[in-house]
C-alpha positions as CSV (number, residue, x, y, z in Angstrom):
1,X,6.3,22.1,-14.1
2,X,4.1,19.7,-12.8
3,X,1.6,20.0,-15.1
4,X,3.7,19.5,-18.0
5,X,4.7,16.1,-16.4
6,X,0.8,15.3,-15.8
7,X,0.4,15.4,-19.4
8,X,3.4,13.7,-20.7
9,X,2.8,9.8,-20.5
10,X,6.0,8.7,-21.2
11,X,7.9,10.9,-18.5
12,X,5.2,9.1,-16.0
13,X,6.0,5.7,-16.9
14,X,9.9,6.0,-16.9
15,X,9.2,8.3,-13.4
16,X,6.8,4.9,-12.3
17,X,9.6,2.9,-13.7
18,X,12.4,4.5,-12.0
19,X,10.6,5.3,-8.6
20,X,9.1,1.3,-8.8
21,X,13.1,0.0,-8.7
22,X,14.1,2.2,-6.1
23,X,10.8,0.8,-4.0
24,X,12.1,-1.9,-4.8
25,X,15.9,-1.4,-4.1
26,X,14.5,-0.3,-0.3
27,X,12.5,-3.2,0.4
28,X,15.3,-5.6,-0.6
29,X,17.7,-3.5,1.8
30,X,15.0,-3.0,4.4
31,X,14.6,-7.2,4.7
32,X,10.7,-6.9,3.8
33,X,11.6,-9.5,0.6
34,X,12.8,-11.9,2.4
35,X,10.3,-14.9,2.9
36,X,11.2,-15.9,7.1
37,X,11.1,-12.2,7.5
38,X,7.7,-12.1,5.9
39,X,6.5,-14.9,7.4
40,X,8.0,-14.4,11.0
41,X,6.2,-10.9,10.7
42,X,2.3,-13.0,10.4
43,X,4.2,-15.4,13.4
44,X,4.6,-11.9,15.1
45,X,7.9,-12.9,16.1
46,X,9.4,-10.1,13.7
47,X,8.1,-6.9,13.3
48,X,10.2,-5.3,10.5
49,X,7.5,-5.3,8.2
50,X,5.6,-2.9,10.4
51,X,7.9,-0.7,11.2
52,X,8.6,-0.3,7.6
53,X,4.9,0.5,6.8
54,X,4.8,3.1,10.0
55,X,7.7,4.4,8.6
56,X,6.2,4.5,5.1
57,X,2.9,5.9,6.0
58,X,4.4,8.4,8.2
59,X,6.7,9.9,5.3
60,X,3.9,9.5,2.4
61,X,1.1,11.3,4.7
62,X,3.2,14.1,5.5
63,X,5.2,14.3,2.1
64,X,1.4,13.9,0.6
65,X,-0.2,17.1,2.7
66,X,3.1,19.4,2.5
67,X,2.7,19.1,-1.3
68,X,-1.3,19.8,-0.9
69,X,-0.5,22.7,1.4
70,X,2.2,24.1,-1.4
71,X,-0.2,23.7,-4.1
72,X,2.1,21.2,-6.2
73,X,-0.2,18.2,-5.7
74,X,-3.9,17.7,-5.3
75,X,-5.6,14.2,-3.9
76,X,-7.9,12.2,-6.0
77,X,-9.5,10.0,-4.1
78,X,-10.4,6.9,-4.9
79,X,-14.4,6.2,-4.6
80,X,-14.5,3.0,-1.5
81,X,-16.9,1.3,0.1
82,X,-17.2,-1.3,2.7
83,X,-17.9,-4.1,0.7
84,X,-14.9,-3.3,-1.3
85,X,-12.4,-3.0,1.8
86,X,-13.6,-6.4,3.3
87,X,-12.9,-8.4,0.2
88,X,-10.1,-6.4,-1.0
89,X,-8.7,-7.3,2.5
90,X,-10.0,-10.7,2.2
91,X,-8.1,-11.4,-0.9
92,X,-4.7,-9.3,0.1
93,X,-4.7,-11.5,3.7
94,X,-5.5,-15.0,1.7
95,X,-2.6,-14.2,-0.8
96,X,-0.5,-12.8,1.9
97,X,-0.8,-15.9,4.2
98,X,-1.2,-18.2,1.2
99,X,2.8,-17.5,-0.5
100,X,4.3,-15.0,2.5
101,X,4.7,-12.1,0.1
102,X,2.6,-9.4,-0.7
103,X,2.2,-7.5,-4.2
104,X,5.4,-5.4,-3.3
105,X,7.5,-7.6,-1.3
106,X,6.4,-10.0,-4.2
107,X,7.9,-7.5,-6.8
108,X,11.3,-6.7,-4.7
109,X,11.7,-10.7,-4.2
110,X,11.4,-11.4,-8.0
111,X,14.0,-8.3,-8.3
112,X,16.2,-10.3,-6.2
113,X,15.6,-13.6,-7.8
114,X,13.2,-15.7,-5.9
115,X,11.3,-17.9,-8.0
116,X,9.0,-18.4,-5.5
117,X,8.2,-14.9,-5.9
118,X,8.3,-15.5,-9.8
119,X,5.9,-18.6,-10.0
120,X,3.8,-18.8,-7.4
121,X,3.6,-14.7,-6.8
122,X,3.4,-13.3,-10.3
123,X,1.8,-16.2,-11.6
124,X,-0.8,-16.4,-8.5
125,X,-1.3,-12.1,-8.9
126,X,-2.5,-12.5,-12.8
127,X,-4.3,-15.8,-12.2
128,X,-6.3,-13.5,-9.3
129,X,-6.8,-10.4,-11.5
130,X,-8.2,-12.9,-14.0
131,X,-10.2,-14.2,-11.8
132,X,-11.6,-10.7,-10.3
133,X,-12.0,-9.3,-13.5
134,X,-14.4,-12.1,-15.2
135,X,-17.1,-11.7,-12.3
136,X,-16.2,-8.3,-10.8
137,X,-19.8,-7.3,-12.6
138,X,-21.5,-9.8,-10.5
139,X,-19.3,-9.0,-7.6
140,X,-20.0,-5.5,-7.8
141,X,-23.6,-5.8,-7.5
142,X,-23.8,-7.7,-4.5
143,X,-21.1,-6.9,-2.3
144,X,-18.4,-4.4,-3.8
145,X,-21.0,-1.2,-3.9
146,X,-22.2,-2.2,-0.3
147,X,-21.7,0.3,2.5
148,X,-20.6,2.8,-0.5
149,X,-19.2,6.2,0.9
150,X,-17.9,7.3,-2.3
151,X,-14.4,9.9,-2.1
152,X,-14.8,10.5,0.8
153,X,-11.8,11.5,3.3
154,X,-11.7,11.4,7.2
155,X,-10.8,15.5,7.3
156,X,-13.4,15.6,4.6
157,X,-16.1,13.3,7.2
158,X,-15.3,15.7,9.8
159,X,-15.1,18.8,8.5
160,X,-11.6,19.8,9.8
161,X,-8.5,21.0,7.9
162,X,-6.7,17.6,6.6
163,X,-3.7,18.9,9.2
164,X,-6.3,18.4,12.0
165,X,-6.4,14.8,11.2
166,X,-2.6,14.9,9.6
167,X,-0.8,16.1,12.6
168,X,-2.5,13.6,15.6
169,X,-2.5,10.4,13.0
170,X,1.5,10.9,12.4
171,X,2.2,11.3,16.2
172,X,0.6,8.6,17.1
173,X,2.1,6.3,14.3
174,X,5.5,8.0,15.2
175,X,4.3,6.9,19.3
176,X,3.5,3.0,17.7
177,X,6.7,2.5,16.2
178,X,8.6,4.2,18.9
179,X,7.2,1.8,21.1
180,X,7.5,-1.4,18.9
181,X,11.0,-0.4,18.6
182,X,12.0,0.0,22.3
183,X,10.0,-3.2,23.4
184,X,12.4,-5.2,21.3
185,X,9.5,-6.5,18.8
C-alpha cells in the first residue's frame, strides 16, 4: 500500500495538503501562533513552545522507528554538514527573533488571519529563499560543504541499533518536559 502511495503524486500532495492543515489546526489550538506566546517563549517567560516541540519530537521519533522496525517506512537522510547547521540556524534564529514566528507558527498564524504573519512572514520567507537561492553556489563553496558528514545518523556514528539511541533520547526528552512542566515554566 505504501508503495502505491510513493508513486502517486497527487495522493502525496492532497496527503501534504491535508496533514499541513491539521499541523496547522494543532498549533493554532496548542497557542504556538500566537505572537506574545512566541515571543514570551525567546523572553523565557513561557515555555509552551517547547513543550510542544518535546512533545512533537517525542511522538515523530518513536512513530518514525516503529514504522522502520515494521518495515512500512525507511529514513532518507538528508546529506548535512556543519557549515550548513550554523547558517541554517543562523538564518532560522534571525527570522525567528526578527518577526516572532517561525516557518510553521508563521503558516498556522496566516491560517488564523494575522497579517503580520501574511506580510512580513510570507513575504520575509520568499524574500530569504530568494535571497539563498541566487548565491547558494557561492555559499556552498565556502561555508555550506564545511565540516561535511554526509547521511550520516547518530545510531549510524555509533554503530548501535537506532533503538539504542531511540529509547535513552525519548526518556530523557520525556524527563525535560516532565520537569519543565512541574517547575511551572
Amino acid at each position: 500500500m505504501l508503495k502505491s502511495l510513493h508513486s502517486n503524486k497527487p495522493i502525496q500532495l492532497s496527503l501534504g495538503l491535508i496533514t499541513g492543515v491539521i499541523f496547522g489546526f494543532l498549533l493554532h489550538k496548542g497557542g504556538v501562533t500566537n505572537y506574545d506566546v512566541i515571543i514570551n517563549q525567546l523572553l523565557l517567560k513561557d515555555f509552551t513552545v517547547v513543550k510542544i516541540m518535546l512533545s512533537a519530537s517525542i511522538t515523530g521519533m518513536l512513530g518514525v522507528h516503529i514504522l522502520r522496525s515494521l518495515r512500512l517506512a525507511q529514513l532518507h537522510p538528508k546529506p548535512g554538514s556543519i557549515g550548513a547547521t550554523v547558517i541554517g540556524g543562523l538564518i532560522f534564529g534571525i527570522g525567528f527573533a526578527i518577526l516572532g514566528y517561525c516557518p510553521g507558527t508563521i503558516a498556522g498564524a496566516v491560517g488564523r488571519g494575522s497579517l503580520d504573519a501574511l506580510i512580513g512572514g510570507v513575504l520575509g520567507i520568499t524574500l530569504g529563499a530568494g535571497i539563498f537561492a541566487s548565491i547558494y553556489p557561492k555559499l556552498y563553496m565556502v561555508i555550506l560543504k564545511k565540516g561535511d558528514f554526509g547521511e550520516l545518523t547518530l545510531p549510524q556514528l555509533l554503530k548501535v541499533n537506532p533503538w539504542v539511541v531511540v529509547i535513552p533520547i525519548a526518556i530523557l526528552l520525556m524527563a525535560l518536559l516532565y520537569w519543565i512542566e512541574k517547575s511551572g515554566l
